[in-house]
N, CA and C atoms of all chains as a GROMACS GRO file, in nm:
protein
  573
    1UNK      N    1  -3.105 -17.324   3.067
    1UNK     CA    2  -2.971 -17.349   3.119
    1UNK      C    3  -2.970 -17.330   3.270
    2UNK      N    4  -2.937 -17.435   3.363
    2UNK     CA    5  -2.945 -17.418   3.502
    2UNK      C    6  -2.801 -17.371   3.549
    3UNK      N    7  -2.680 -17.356   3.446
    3UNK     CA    8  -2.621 -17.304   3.532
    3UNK      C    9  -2.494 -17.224   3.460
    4UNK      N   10  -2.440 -17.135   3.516
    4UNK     CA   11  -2.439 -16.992   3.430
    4UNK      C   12  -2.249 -17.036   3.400
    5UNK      N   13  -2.251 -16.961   3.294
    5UNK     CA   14  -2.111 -16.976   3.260
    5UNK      C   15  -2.048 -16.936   3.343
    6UNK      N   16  -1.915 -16.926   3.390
    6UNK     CA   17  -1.799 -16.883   3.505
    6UNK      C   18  -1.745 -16.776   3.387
    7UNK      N   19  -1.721 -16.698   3.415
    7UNK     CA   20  -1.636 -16.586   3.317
    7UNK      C   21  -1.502 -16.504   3.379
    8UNK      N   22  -1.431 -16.530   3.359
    8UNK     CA   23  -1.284 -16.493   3.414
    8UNK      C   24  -1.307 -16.376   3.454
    9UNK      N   25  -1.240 -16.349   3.587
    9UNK     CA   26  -1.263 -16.240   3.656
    9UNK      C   27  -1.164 -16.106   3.535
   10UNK      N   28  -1.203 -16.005   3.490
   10UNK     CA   29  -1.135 -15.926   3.447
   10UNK      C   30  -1.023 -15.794   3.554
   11UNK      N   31  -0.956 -15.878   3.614
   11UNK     CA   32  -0.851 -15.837   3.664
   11UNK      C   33  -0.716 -15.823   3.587
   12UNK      N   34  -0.698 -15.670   3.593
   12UNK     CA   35  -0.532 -15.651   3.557
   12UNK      C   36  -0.473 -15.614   3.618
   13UNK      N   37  -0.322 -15.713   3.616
   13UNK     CA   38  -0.185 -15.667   3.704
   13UNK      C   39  -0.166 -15.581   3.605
   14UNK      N   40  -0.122 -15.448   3.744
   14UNK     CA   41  -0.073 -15.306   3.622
   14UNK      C   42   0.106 -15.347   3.581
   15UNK      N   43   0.113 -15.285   3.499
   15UNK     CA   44   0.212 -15.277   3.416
   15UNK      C   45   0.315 -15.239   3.462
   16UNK      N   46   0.303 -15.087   3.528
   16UNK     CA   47   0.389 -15.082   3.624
   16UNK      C   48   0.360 -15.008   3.739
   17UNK      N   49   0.440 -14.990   3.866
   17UNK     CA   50   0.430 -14.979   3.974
   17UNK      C   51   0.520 -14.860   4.024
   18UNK      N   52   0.493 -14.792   4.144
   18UNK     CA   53   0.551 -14.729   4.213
   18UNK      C   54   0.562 -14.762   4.378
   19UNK      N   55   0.653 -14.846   4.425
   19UNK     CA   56   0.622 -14.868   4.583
   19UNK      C   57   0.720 -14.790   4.660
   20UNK      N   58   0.641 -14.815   4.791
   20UNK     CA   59   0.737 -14.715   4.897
   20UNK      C   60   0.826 -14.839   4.962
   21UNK      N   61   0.916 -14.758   5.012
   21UNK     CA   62   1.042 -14.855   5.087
   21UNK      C   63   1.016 -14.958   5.182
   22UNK      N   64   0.856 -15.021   5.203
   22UNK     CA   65   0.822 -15.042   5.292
   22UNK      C   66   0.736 -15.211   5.166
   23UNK      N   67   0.737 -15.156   5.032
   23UNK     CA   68   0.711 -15.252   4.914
   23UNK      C   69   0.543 -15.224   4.917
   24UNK      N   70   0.484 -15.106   4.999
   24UNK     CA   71   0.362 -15.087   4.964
   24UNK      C   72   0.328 -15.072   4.809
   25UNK      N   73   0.237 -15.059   4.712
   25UNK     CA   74   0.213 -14.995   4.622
   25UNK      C   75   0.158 -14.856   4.603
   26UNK      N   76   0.210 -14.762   4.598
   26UNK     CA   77   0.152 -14.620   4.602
   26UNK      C   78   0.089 -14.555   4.438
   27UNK      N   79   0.139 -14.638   4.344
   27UNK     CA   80   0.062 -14.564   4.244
   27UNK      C   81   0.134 -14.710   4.119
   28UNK      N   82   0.031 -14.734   4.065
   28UNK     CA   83   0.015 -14.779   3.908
   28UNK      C   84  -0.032 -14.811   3.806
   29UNK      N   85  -0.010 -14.804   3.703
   29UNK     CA   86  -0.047 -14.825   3.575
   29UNK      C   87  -0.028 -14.897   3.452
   30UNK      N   88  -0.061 -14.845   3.311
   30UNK     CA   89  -0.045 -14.961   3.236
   30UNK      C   90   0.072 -14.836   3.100
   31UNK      N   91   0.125 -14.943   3.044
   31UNK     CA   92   0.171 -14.933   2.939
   31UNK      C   93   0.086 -14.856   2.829
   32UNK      N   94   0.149 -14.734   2.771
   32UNK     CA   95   0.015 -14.712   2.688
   32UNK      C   96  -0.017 -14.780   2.565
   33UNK      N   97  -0.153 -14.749   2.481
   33UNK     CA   98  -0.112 -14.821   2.380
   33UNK      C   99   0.003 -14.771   2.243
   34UNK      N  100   0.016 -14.830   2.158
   34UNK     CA  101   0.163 -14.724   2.085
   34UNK      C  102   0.059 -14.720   1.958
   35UNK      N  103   0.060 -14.615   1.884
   35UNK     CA  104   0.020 -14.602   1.714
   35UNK      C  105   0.041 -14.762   1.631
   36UNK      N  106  -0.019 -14.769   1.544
   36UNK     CA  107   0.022 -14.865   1.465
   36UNK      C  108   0.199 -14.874   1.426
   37UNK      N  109   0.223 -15.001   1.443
   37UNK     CA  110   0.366 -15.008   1.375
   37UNK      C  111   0.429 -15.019   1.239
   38UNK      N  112   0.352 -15.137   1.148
   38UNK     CA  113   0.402 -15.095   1.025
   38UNK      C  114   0.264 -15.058   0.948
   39UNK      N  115   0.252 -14.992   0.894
   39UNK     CA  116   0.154 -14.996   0.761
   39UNK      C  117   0.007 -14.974   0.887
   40UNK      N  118  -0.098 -14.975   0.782
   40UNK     CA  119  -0.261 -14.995   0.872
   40UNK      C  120  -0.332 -15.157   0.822
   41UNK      N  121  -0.308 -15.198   0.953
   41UNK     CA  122  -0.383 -15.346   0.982
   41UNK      C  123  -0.542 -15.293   0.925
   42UNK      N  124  -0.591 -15.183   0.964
   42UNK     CA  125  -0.751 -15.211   0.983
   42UNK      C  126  -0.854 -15.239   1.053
   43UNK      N  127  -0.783 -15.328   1.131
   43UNK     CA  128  -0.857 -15.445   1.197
   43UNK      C  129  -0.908 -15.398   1.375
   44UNK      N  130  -0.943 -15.223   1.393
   44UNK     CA  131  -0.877 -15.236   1.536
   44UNK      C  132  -1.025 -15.180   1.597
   45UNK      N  133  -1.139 -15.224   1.518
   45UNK     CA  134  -1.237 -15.170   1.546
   45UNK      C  135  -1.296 -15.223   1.722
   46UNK      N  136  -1.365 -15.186   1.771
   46UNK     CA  137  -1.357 -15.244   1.896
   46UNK      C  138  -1.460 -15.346   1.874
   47UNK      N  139  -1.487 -15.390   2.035
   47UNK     CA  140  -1.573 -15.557   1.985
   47UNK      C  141  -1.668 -15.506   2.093
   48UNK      N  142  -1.735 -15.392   2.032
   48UNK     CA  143  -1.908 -15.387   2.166
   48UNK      C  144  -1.968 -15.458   2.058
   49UNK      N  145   0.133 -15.212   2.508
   49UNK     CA  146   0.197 -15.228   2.333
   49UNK      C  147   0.263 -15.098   2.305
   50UNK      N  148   0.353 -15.147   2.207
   50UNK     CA  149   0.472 -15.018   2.214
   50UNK      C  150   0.452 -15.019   2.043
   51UNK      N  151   0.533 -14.923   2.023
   51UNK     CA  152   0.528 -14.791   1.918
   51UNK      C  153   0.703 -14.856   1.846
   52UNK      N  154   0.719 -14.814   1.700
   52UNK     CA  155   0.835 -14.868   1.669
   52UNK      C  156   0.945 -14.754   1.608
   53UNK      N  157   1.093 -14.714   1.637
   53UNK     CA  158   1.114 -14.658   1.629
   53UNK      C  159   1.135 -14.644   1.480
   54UNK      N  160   1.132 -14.513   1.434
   54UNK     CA  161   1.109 -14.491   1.266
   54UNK      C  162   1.261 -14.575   1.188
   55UNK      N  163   1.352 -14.546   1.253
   55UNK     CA  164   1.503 -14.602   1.138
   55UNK      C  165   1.462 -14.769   1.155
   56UNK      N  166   1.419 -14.812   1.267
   56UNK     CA  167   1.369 -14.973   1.286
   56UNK      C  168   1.262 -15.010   1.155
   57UNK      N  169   1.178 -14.938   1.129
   57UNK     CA  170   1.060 -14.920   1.043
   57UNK      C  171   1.149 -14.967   0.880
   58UNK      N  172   1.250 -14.857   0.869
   58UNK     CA  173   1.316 -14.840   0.763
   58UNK      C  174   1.404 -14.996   0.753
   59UNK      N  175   1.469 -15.026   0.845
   59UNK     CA  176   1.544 -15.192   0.859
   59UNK      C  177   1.440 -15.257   0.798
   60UNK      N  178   1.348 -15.265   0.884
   60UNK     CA  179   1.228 -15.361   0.813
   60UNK      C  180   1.216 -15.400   0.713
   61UNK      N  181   1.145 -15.281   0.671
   61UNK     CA  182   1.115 -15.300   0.528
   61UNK      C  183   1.207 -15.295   0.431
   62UNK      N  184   1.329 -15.237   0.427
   62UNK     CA  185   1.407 -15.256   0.323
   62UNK      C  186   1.428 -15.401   0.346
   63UNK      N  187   1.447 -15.466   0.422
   63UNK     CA  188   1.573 -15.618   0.437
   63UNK      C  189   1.406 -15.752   0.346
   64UNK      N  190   1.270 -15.659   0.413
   64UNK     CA  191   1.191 -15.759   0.279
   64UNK      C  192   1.095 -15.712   0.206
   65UNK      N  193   1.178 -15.612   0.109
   65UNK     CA  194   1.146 -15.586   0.022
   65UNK      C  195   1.244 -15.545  -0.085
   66UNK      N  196   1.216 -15.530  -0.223
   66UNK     CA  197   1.294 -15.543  -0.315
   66UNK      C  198   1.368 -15.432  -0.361
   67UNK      N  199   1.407 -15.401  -0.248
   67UNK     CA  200   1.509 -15.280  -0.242
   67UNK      C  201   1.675 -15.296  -0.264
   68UNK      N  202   1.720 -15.412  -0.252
   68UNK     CA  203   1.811 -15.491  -0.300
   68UNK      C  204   1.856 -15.493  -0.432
   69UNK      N  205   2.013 -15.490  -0.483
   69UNK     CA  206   2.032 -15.525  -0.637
   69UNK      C  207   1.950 -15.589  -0.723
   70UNK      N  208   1.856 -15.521  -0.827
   70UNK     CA  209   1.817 -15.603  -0.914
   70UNK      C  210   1.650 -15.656  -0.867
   71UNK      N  211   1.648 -15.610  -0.780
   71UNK     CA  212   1.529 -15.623  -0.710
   71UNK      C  213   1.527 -15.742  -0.639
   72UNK      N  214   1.608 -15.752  -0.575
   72UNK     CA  215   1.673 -15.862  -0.495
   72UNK      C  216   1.624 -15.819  -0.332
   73UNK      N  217   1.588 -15.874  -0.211
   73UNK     CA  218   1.590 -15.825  -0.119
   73UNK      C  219   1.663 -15.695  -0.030
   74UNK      N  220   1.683 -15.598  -0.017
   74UNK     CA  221   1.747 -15.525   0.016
   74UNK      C  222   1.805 -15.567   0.182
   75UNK      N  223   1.899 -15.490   0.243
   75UNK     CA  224   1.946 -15.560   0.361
   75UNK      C  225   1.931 -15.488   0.503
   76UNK      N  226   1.907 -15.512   0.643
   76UNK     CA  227   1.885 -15.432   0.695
   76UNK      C  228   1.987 -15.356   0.772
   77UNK      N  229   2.094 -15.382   0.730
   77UNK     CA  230   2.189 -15.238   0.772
   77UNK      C  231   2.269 -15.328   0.864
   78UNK      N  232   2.304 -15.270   0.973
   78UNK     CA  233   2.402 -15.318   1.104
   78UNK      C  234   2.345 -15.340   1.194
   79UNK      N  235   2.339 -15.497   1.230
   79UNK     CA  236   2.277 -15.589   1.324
   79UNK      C  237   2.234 -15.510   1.411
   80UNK      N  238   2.148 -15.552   1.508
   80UNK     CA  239   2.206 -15.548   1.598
   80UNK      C  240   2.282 -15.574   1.769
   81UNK      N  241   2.334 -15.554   1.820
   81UNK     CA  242   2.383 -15.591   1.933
   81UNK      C  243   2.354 -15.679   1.975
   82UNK      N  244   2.464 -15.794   1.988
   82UNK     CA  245   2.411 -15.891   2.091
   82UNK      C  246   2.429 -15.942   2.227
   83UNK      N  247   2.465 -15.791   2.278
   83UNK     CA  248   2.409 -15.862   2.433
   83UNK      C  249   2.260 -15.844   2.514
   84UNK      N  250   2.237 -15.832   2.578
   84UNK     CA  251   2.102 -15.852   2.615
   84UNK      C  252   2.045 -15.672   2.611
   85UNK      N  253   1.903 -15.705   2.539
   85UNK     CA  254   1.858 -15.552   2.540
   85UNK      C  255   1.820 -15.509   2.677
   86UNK      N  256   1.810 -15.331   2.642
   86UNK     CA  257   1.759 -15.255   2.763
   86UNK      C  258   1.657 -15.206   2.748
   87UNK      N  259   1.614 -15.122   2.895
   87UNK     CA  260   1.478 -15.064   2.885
   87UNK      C  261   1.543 -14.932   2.923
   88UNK      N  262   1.511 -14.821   2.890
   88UNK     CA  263   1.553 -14.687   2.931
   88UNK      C  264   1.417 -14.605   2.934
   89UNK      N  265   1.462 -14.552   3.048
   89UNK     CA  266   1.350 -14.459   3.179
   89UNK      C  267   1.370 -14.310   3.108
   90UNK      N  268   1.253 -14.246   3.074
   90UNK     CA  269   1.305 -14.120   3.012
   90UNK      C  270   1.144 -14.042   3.056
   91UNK      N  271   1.259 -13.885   3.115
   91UNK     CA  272   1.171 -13.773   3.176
   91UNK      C  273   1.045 -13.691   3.087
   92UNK      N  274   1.032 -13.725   2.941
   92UNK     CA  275   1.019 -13.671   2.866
   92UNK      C  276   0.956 -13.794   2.754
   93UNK      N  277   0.850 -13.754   2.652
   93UNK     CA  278   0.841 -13.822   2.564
   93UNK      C  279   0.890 -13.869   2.483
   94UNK      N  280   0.890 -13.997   2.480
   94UNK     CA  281   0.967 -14.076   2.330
   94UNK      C  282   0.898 -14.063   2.201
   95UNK      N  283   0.969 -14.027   2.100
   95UNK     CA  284   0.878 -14.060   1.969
   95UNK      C  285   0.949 -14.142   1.845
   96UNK      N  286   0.864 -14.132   1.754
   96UNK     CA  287   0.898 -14.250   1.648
   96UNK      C  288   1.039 -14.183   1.571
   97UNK      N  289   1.042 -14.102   1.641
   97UNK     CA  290   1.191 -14.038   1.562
   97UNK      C  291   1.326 -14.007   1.665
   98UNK      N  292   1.281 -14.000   1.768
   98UNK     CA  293   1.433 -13.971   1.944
   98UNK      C  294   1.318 -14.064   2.052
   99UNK      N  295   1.420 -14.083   2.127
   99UNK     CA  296   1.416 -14.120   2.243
   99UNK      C  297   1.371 -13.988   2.335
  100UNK      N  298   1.302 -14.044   2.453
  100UNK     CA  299   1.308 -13.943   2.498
  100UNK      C  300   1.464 -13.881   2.598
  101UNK      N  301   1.415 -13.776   2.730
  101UNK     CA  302   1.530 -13.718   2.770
  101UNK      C  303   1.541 -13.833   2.888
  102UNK      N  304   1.666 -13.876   2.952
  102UNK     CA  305   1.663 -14.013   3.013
  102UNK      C  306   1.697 -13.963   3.154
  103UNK      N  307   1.627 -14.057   3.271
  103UNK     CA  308   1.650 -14.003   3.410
  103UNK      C  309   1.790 -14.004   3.418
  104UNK      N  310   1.816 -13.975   3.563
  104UNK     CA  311   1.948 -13.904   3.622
  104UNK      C  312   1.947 -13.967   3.762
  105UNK      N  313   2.072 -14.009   3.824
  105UNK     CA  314   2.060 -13.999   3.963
  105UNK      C  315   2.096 -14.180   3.993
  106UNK      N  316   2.129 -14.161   4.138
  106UNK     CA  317   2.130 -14.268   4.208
  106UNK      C  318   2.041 -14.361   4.158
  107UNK      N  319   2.070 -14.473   4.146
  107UNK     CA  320   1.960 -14.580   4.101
  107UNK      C  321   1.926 -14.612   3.988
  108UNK      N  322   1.979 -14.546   3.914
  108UNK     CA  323   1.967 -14.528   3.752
  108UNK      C  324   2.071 -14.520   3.686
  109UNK      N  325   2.096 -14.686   3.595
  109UNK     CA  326   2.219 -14.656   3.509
  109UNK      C  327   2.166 -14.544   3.408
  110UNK      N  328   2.273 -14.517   3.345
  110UNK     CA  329   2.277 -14.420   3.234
  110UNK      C  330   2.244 -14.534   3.123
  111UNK      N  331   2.209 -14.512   3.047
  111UNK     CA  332   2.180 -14.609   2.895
  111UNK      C  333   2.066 -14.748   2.942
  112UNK      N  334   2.016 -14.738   3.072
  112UNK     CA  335   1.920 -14.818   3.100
  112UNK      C  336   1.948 -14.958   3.146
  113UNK      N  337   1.865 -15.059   3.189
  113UNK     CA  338   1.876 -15.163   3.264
  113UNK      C  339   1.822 -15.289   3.176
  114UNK      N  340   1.942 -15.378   3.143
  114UNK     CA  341   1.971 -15.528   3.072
  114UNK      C  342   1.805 -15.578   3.150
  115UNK      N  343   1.727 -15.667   3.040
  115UNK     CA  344   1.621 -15.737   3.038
  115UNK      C  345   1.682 -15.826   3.146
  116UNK      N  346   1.588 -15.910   3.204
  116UNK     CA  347   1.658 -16.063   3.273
  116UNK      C  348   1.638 -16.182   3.189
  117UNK      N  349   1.559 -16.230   3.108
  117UNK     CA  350   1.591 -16.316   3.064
  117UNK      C  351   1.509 -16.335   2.930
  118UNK      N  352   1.505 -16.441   2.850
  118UNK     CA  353   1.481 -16.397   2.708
  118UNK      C  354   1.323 -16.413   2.716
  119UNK      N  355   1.236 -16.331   2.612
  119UNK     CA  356   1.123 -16.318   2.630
  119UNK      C  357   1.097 -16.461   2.514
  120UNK      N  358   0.963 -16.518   2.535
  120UNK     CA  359   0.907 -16.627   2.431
  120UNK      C  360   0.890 -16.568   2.295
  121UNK      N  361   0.946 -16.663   2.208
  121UNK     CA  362   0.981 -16.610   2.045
  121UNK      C  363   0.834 -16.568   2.020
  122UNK      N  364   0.817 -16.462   1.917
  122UNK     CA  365   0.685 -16.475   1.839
  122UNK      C  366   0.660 -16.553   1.762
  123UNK      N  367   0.523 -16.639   1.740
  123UNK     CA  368   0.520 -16.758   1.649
  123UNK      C  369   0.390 -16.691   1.654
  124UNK      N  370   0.362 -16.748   1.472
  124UNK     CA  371   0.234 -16.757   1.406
  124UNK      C  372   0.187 -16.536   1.400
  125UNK      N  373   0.278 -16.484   1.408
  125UNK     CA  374   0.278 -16.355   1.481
  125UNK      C  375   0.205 -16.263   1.600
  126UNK      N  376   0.232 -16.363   1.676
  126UNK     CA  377   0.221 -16.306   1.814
  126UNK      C  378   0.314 -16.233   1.834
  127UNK      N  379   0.216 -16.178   1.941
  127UNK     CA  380   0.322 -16.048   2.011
  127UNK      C  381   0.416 -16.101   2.121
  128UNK      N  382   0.511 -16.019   2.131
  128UNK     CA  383   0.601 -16.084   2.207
  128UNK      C  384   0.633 -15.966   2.375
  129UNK      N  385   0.591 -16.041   2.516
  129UNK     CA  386   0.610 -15.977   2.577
  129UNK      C  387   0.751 -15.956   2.680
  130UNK      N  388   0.779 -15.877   2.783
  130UNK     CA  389   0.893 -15.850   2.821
  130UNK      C  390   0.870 -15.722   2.980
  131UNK      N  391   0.940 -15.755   3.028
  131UNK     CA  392   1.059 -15.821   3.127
  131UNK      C  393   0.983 -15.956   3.142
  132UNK      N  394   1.094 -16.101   3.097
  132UNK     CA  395   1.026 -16.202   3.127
  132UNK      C  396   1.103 -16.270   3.268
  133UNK      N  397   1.018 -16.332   3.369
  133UNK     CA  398   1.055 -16.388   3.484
  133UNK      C  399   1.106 -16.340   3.553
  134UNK      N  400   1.100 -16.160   3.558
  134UNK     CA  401   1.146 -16.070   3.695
  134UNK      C  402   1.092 -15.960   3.648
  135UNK      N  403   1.043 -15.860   3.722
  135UNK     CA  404   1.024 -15.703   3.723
  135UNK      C  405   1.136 -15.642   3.682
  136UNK      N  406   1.143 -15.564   3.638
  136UNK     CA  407   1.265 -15.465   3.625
  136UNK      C  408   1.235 -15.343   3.750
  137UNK      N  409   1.340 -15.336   3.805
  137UNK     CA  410   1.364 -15.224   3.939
  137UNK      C  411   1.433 -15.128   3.900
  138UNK      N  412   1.382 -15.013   3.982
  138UNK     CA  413   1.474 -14.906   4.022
  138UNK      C  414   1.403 -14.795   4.142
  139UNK      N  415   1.523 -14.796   4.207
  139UNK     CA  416   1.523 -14.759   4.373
  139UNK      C  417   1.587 -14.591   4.339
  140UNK      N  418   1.520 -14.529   4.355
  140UNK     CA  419   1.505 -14.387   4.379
  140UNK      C  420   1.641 -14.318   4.463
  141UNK      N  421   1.736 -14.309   4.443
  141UNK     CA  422   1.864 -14.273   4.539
  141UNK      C  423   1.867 -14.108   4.506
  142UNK      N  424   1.840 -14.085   4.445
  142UNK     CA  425   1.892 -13.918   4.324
  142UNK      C  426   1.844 -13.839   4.465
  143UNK      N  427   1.774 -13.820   4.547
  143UNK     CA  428   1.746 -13.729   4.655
  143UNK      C  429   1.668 -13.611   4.655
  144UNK      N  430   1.614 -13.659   4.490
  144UNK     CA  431   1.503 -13.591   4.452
  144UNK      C  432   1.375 -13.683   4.370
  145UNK      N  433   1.266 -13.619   4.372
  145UNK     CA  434   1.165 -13.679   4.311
  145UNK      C  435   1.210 -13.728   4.121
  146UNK      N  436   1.187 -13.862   4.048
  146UNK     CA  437   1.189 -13.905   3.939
  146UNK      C  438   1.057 -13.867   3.879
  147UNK      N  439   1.069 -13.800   3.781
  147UNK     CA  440   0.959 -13.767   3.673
  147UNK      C  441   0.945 -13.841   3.553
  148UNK      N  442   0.870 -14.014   3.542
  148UNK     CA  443   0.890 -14.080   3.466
  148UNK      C  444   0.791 -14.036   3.336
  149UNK      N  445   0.809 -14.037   3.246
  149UNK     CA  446   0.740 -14.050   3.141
  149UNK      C  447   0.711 -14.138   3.000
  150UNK      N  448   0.861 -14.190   2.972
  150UNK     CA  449   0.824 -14.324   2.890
  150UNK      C  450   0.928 -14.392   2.886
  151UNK      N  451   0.966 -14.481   2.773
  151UNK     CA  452   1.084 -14.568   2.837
  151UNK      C  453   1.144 -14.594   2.652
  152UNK      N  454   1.232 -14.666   2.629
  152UNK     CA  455   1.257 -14.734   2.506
  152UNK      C  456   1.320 -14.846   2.544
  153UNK      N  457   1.330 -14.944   2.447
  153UNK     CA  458   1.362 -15.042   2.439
  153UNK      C  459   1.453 -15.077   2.355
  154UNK      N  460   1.600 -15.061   2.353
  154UNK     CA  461   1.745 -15.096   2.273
  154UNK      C  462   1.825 -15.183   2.297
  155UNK      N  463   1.909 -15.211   2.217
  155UNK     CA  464   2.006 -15.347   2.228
  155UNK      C  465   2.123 -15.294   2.312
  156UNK      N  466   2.233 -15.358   2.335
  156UNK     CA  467   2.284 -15.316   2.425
  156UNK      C  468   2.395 -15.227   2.372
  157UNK      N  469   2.391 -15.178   2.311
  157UNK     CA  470   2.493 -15.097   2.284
  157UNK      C  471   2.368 -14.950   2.233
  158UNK      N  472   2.250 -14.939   2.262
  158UNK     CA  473   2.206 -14.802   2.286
  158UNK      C  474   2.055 -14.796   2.171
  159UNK      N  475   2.112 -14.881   2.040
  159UNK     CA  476   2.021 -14.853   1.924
  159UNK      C  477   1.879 -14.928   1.955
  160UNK      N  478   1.770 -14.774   1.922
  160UNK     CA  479   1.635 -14.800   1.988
  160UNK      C  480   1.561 -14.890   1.883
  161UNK      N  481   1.496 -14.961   1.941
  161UNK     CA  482   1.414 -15.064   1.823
  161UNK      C  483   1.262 -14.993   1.888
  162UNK      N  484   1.221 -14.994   1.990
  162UNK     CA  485   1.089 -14.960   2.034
  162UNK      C  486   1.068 -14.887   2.142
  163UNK      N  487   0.936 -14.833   2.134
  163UNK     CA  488   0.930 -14.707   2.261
  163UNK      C  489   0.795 -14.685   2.292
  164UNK      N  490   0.784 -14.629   2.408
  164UNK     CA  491   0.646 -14.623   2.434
  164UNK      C  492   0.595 -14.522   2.567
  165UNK      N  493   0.480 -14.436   2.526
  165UNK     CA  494   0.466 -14.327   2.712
  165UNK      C  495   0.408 -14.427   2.787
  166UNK      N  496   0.428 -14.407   2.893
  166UNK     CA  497   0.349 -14.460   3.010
  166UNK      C  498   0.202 -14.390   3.030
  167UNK      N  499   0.116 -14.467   2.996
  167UNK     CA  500  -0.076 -14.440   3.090
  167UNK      C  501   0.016 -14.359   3.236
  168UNK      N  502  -0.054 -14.281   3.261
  168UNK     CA  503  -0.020 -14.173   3.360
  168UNK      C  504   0.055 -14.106   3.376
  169UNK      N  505   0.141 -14.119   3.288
  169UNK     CA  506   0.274 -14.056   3.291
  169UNK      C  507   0.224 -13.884   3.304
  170UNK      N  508   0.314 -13.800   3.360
  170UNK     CA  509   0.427 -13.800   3.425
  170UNK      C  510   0.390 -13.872   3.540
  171UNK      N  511   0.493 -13.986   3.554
  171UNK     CA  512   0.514 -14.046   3.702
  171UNK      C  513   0.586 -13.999   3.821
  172UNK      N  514   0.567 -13.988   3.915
  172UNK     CA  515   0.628 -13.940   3.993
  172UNK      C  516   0.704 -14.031   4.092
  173UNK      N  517   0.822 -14.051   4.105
  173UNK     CA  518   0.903 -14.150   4.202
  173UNK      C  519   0.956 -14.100   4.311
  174UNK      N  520   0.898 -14.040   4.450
  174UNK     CA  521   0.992 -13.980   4.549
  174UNK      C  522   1.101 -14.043   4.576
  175UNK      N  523   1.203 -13.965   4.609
  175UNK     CA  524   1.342 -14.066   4.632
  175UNK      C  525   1.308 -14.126   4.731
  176UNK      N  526   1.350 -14.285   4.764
  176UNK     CA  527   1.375 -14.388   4.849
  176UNK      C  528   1.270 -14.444   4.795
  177UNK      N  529   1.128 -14.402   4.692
  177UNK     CA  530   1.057 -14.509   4.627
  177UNK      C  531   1.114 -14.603   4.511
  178UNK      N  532   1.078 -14.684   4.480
  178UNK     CA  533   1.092 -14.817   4.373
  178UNK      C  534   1.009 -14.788   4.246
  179UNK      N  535   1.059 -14.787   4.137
  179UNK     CA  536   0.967 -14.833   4.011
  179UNK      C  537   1.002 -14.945   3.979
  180UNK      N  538   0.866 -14.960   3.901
  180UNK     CA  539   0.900 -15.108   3.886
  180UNK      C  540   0.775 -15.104   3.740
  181UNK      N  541   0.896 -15.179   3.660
  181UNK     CA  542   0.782 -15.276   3.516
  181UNK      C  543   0.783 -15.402   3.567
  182UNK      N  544   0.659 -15.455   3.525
  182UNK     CA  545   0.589 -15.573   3.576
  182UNK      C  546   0.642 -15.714   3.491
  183UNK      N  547   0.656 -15.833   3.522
  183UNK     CA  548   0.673 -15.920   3.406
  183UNK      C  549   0.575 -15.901   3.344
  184UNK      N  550   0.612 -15.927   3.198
  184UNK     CA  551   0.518 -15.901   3.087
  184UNK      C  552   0.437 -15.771   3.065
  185UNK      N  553   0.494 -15.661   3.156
  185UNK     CA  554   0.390 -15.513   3.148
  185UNK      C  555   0.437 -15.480   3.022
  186UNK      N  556   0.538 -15.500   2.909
  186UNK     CA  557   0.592 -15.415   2.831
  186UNK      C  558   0.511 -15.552   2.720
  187UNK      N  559   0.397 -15.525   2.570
  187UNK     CA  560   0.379 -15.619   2.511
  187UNK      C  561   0.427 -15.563   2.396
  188UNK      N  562   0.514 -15.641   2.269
  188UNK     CA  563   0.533 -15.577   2.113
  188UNK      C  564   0.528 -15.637   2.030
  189UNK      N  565   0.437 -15.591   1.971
  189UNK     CA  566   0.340 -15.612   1.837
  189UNK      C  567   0.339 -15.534   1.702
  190UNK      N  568   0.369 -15.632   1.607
  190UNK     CA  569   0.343 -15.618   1.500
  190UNK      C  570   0.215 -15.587   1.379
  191UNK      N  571   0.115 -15.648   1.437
  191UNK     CA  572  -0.014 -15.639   1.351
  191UNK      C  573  -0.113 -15.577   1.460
   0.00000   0.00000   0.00000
């Protein structure tokens, strides 16, 4: 293969933000994840 | 991805399942609300049973801040995300530091359907700073 797959840059916009009055960003993060909602899917094994 | 509040759990499943006369569908109680849901900012953890304790101060309604506009239906059961086509704001006036910790998500008249802590929480907001949820930072899922 001469030429390599392109693979989406794994960039995340955080979730949420804290800026100063000035619209800098001083601190953020993500949403956490929540427990299962109804019942157990199963399914949440990871993908290494 | 957010967490579902337990009496929401209980709607659920009674309205499809045969909890109903005769084993008839059972129903899920009292709608609810239809004006546009909120997000509520709370100092304290939310769980599958209360809300948490909710900020205070300049910049912060009490009972939380109306979505802007409607999020894309779930189909095929996708998850469905939210604030769609604006951030949700809030500008720090209280004249003291905001100690965020998680938020819920209710219709407009208060009743919580979903909730969730914030990754880093406790947040810290000095007054005259901005918080802000991102479009689409809030995702809710079913499976």
């Amino acid at each position: 293969m001469s030429e390599q797959e392109q693979q989406s840059p794994l960039v995340e916009a955080p979730d949420w933000m804290v800026r100063d009055p000035d619209g800098q960003i001083v601190a953020s993060g993500s949403i956490s994840e929540g427990q299962p909602a109804l019942g157990d899917s199963g399914d949440d094994e990871g993908d290494e | 991805m957010a967490a579902i509040d337990q009496a929401m759990v209980s709607k659920i499943l009674n309205q499809t399942t045969p909890t109903g006369t005769s084993g008839a569908p059972g129903t899920f109680g009292t709608a609810l609300a239809g004006g546009a849901m909120k997000i509520r900012l709370n100092s304290t953890a939310s769980t599958a049973s209360a809300a948490g304790t909710e900020i205070t101060g300049t910049g912060y309604t009490a009972g939380g801040t109306a979505v802007p506009a409607a999020s894309t239906a779930s189909s095929g059961g996708s998850s469905v995300t939210l604030p769609a086509t604006s951030a949700l704001s809030w500008t720090n006036g209280s004249g003291g530091s905001w100690s965020i910790v998680s938020w819920d998500l209710t219709d407009s008249a208060g009743t919580r359907t979903w909730y969730a802590n914030f990754n880093g929480q406790p947040i810290t907001v000095a007054n005259g700073n901005t918080f802000q949820i991102a479009v689409g930072g809030i995702t809710v899922s079913l499976t």
